[in-house]
C-alpha positions in Angstrom: 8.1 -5.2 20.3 7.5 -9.2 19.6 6.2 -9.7 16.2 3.1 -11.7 17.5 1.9 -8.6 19.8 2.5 -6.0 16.5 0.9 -8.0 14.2 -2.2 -8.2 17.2 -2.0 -4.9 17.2 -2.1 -3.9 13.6 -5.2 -6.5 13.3 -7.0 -5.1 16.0 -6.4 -1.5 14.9 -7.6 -2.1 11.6 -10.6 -4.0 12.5 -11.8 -0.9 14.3 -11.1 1.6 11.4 -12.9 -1.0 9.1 -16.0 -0.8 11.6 -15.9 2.9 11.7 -15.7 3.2 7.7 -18.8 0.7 7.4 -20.9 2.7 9.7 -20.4 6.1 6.8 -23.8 6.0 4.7 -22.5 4.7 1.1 -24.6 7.2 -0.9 -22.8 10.3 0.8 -19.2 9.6 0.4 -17.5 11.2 3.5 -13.6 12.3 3.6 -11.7 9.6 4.2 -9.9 9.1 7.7 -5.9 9.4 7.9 -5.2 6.4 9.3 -3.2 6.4 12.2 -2.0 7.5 16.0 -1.9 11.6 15.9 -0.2 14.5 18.0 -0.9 18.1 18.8 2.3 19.5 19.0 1.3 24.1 19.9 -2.4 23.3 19.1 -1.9 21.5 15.5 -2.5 18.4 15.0 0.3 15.9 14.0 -0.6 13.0 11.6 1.4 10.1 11.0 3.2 9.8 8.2 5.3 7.4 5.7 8.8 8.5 6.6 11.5 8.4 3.6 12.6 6.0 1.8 14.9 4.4 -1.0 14.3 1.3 -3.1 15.3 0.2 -6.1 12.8 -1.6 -9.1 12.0 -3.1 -11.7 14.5 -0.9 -14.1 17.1 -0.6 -11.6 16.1 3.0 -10.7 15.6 4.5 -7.2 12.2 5.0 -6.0 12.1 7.4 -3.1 8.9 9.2 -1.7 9.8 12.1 -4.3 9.0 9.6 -7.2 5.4 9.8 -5.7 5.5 13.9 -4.9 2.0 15.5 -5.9 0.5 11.8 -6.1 -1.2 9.3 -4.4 -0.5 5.9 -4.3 -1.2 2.3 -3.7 0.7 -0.2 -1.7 1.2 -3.8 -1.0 3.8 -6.3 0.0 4.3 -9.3 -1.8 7.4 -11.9 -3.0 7.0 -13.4 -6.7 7.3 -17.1 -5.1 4.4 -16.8 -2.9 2.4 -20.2 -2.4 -0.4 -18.9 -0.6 -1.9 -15.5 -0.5 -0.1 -12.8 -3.6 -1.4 -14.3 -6.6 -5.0 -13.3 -5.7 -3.6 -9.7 -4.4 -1.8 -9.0 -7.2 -4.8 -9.8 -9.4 -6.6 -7.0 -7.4 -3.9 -4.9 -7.7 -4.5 -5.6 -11.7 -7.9 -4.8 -11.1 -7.0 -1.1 -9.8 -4.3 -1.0 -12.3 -6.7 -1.5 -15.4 -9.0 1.2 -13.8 -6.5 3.9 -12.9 -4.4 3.3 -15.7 -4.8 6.5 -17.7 -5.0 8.6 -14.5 -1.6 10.5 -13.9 -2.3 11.5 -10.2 -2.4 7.8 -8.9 0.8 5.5 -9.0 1.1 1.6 -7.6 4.0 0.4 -5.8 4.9 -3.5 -4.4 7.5 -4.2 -2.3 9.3 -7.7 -2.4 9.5 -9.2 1.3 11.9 -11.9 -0.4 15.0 -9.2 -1.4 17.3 -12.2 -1.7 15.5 -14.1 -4.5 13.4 -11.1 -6.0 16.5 -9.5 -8.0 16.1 -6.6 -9.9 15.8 -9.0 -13.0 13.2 -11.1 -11.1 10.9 -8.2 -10.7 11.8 -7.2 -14.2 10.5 -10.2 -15.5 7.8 -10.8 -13.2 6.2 -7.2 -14.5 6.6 -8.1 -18.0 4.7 -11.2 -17.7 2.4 -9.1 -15.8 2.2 -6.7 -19.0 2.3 -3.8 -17.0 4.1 -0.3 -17.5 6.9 0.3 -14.7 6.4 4.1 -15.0 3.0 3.3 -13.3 3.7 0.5 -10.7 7.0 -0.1 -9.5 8.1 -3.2 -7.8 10.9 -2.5 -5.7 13.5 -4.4 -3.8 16.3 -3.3 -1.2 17.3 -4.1 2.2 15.4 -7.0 3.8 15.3 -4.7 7.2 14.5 -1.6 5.3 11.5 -3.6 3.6 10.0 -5.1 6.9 9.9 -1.6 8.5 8.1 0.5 6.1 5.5 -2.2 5.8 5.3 -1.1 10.1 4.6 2.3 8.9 2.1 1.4 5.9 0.2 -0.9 8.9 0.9 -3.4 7.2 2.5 -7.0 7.9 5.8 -8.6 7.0 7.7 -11.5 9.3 10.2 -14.3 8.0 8.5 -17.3 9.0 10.0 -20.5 8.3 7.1 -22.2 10.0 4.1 -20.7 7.0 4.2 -22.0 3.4 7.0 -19.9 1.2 8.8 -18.9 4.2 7.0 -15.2 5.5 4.4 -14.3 6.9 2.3 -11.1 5.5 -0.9 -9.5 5.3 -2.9 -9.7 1.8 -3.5 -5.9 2.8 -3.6 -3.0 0.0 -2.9 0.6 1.4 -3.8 4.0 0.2 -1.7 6.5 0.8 -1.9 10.5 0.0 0.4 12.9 -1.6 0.8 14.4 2.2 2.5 11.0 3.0 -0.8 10.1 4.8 -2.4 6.3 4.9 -6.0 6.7 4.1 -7.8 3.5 3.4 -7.4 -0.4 3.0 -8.6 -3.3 2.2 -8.0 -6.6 1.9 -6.6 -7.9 -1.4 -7.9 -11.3 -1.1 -11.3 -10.1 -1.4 -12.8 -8.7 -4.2 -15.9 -6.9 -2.5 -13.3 -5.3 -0.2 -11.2 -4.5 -3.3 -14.4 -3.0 -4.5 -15.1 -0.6 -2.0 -11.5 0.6 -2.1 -11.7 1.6 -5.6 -13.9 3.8 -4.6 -12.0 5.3 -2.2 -9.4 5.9 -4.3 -11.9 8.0 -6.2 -12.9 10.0 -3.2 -9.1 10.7 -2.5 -8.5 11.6 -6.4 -11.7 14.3 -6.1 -10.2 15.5 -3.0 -7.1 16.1 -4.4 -8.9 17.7 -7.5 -10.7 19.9 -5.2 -8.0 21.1 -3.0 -5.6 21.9 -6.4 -8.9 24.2 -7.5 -10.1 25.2 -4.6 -13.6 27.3 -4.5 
């Protein structure tokens, strides 16, 4: 599929989600959604899923979808020489960081879209300066192709561009995903009140999980 239709696509899909999740009264949290297209396959219902993958980070250790088993997680996509657009998510990302520190069910993961400059050392450094722990939020690198497709599966955006300042074009978007491999909220990590609300999803999906480990 072109790269201008997906990325049409993805924006006009989220768009409505974003719609939907507005029109939920704020004083009655609701579920969240599971973001995505769905199948009934003999009368259950199919949701879509992140599919596997390997990466490597900040430490030079493999990060697969087992290093998130039993927890949720956040996601974004980012490269350390951005001009334009990561320095403000990745202060949002601090933000959830800093909250959700101390919380053991929740992890953070960023994926370089620049594999070829963001080295292991580069990350390495770049999280230091960040002063963050890399047991909690991992920045990983790996194959440039393997990179742009999970961002696909996360609804997210990622496209070398050597016509857009630093060279790629991506969306500023965080993503929520759950220990079922689900996506189940976003936002947009240029914006702070968007950021906000997502916290608080976060929270929902943490009491859900809580609930469904004790239910009754």
């Amino acid at each position: 599929m072109n790269t201008l239709i997906k990325r049409n696509i993805l924006l006009i899909f989220s768009a409505l989600v974003l719609i939907s999740a507005c029109q939920i009264p704020t004083n009655h949290p609701a579920p969240l959604p599971i973001i995505g297209e769905r199948d009934v396959v003999d009368g259950d219902t199919i949701y879509h899923t992140v599919p596997d993958f390997a990466f490597v980070d900040q430490d030079s250790q493999l990060v697969t979808n087992e290093t998130f088993a039993g927890k949720a997680y956040v996601v974004d996509f980012f490269f350390t020489s951005c001009p334009t657009i990561c320095p403000k998510v990745t202060k949002q990302m601090l933000r959830i960081y800093d909250k959700f520190k101390d919380e053991d069910r929740l992890l953070l993961l960023a994926h370089t879209i620049d594999p070829k400059r963001d080295t292991v050392g580069h990350l390495k450094m770049y999280a230091t300066n960040l002063g963050v722990e890399s047991s909690k939020w991992h920045f990983v690198t790996g194959e440039k192709d393997a990179l742009y497709e999970i961002a696909d599966d996360y609804f997210s955006v990622a496209i070398e561009d050597p016509d857009v300042p630093g060279g790629f074009d991506h969306s500023g978007r965080i993503i929520l995903v759950d220990p079922q491999r689900h996506v189940r909220s976003f936002c947009d990590g240029t914006d702070p009140e968007s950021v906000d609300k997502f916290l608080k999803d976060i929270q929902v999906l943490l009491d859900e999980m809580k609930n469904n480990a004790n239910p009754g």
